[in-house]
Each structure stands twice: as C-alpha cells, then as structure tokens.
C-alpha distance (Angstrom), angle and dihedral (degrees) to the residues before:
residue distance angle dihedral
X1 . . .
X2 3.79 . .
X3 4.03 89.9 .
X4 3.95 84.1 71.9
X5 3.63 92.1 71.5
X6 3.64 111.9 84.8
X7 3.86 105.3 -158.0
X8 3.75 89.3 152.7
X9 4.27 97.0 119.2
X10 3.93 93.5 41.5
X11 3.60 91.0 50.5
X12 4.16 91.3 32.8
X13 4.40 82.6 56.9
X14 3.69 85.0 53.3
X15 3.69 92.1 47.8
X16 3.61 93.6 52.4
X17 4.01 87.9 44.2
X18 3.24 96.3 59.6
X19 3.90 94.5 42.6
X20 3.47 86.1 60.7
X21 3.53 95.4 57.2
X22 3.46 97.0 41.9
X23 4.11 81.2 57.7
X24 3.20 108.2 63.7
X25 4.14 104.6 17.7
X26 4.25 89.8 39.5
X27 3.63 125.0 -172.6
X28 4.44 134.7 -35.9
X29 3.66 96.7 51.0
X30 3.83 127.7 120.3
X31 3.92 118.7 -96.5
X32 3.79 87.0 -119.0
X33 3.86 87.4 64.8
X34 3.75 90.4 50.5
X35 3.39 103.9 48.1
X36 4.01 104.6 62.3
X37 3.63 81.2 56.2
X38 3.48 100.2 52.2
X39 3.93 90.5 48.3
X40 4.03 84.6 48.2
X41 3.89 90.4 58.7
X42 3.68 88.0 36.4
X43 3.49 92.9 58.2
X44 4.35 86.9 43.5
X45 3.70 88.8 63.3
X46 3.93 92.2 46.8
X47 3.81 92.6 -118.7
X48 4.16 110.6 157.8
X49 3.54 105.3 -127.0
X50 3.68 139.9 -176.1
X51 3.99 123.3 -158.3
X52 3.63 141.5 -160.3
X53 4.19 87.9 3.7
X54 3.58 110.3 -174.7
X55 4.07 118.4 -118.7
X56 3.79 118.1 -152.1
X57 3.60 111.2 -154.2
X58 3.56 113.1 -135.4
X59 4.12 128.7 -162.9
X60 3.50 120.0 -179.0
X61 3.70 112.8 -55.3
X62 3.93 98.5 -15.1
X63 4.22 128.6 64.8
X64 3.86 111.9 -137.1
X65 3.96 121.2 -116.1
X66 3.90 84.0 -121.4
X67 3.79 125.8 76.5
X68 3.79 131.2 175.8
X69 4.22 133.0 -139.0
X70 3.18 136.3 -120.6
X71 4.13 125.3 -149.3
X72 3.61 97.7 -138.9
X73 4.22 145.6 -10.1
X74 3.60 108.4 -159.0
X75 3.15 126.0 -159.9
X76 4.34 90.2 -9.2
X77 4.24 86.0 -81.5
X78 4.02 109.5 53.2
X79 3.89 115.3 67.7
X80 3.55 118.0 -158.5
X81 3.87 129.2 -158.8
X82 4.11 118.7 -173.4
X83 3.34 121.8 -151.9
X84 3.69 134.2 -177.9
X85 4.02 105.6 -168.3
X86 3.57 142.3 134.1
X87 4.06 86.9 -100.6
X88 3.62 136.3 -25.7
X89 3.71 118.9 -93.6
X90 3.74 140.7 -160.5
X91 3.83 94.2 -100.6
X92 3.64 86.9 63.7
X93 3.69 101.8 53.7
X94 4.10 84.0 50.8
X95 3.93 86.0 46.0
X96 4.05 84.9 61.4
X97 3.76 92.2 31.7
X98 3.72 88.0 60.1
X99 3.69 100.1 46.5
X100 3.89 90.3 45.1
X101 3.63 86.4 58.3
X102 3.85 94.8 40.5
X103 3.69 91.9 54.6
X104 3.91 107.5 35.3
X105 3.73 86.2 -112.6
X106 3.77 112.4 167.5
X107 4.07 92.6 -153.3
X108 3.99 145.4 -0.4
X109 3.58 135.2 -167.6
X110 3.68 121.1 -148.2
X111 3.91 112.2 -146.3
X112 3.65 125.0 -149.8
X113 3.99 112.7 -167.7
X114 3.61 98.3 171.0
X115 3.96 95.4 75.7
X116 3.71 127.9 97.1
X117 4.14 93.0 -128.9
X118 3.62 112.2 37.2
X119 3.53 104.1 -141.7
X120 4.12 84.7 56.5
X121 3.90 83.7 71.5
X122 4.44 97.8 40.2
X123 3.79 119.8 99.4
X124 3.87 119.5 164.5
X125 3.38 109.5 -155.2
X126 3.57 121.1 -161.6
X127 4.00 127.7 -148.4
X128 4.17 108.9 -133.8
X129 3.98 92.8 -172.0
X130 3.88 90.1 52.7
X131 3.88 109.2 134.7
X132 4.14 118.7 -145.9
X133 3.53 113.3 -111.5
X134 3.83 89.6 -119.6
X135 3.73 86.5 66.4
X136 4.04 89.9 53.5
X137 3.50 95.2 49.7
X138 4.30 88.1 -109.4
X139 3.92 97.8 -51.4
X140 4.21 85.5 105.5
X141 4.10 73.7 -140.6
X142 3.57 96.9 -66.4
X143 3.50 145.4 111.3
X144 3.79 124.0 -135.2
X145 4.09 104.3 -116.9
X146 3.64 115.4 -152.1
X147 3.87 120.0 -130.8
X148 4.24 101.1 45.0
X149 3.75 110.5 114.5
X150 3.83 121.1 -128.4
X151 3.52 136.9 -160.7
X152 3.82 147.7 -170.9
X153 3.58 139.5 165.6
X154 3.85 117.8 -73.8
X155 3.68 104.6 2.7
X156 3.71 85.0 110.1
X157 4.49 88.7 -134.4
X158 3.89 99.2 92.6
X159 3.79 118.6 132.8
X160 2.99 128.3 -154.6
C-alpha cells in the first residue's frame, strides 16, 4: 500500500525550498523565474534532483512522436510541477496525476507561486497505482531519458 511509503522529509525539504523562494522572490512572477531558485535551494539542502526529464507517451504497442516535461525529480521518487497562475485547477492535479502514472512515480507536489501564503498554492498528490521498485527489479518503472539536467550540492555541474 502506497501509505507505507513515508516520503514525508523529501517532500517536507521541498516544502521548505519552495517557502524560501516564495520569501524572498514572492508572488506574480513567471514559473521560469521560480524554478532556478527552487533547484538553487534544492541543491542547499543536498537533495539529488533531476529537471526538465523528458516523458515519452506510450499507447499500446507504439510511443508517440510527442513527449512532455517535467520541472523537477527529486530525489528519483517525488515529481514536482511549478506553477505560477491565478489558482490551481483540476486539469493540473490530472497533469501531475498523469505523469505520476507515466513514470512509476510514487508522489508529486503541485506548486503554486502566484499566491500570497505558500501553502495556499501546495497540493501533494499521491499516485495509488504506483508499483515498489522491488517489484520492477530497481527501475521504480522508469526509464532514464537522456537530455534533463540534474543537480546536487557540490558536484560543481548545477544549472541554474
């Protein structure tokens, strides 16, 4: 059962990450400002991230031409998505729903920076088919794209 897995301090580190920013840069920018900051503190908290990670899509027996991004893979379980809108709506918890599911991620959170409080704009989002990476051999169900950036503290390669 997915309530087994505690991911509560990777995705509390994010939390506090993104509080951070929020802080100091506060609401009505674009996501593309917020971001680089959020990998900064990320990266402060020496938390293994990946970014912009390429998702095929797959239907049935063929993989579509098109693939989506995500913002951020921390710590290779916890997808995040940044937004920057007026609120969140239900389109974007099935936007993080869907890549969940599309990766074999266990959880997401879905981050609103355009809100005066913070936590206002936060919804963690967990997946209920995720399969244990036990049960995929280690792979957590997904394939390592090529392309995404990734960052941690010290190795002296982030980008921001």
């Amino acid at each position: 059962m997915l309530a087994e897995f505690s991911f509560n301090k990777i995705t509390g580190s994010i939390i506090e990450s993104a509080i951070e920013v929020h802080r100091y840069l506060g609401p009505g920018l674009l996501e593309s400002s917020y971001l680089p900051c959020l990998q900064y503190e990320l990266s402060q908290r020496d938390l293994h991230f990946e970014c912009q990670r390429s998702v095929p899509i797959a239907y049935k027996q063929i993989t579509l031409a098109a693939s989506y991004r995500i913002d951020l893979i921390v710590e290779g379980e916890i997808l995040v998505e940044v937004k920057s809108v007026d609120r969140l709506l239900s389109v974007h918890e099935a936007q993080v729903l869907t890549y969940l599911r599309l990766l074999n991620a266990p959880a997401g959170l879905l981050i609103n920076f355009n809100v005066s409080r913070l936590l206002d704009g936060l919804k963690r989002i967990l997946n209920s088919r995720y399969v244990a990476p036990e049960a995929t051999e280690g792979t957590g169900g997904a394939s390592r794209e090529t392309g995404s950036q990734t960052g941690k503290r010290g190795n002296g390669d982030e980008r921001f």
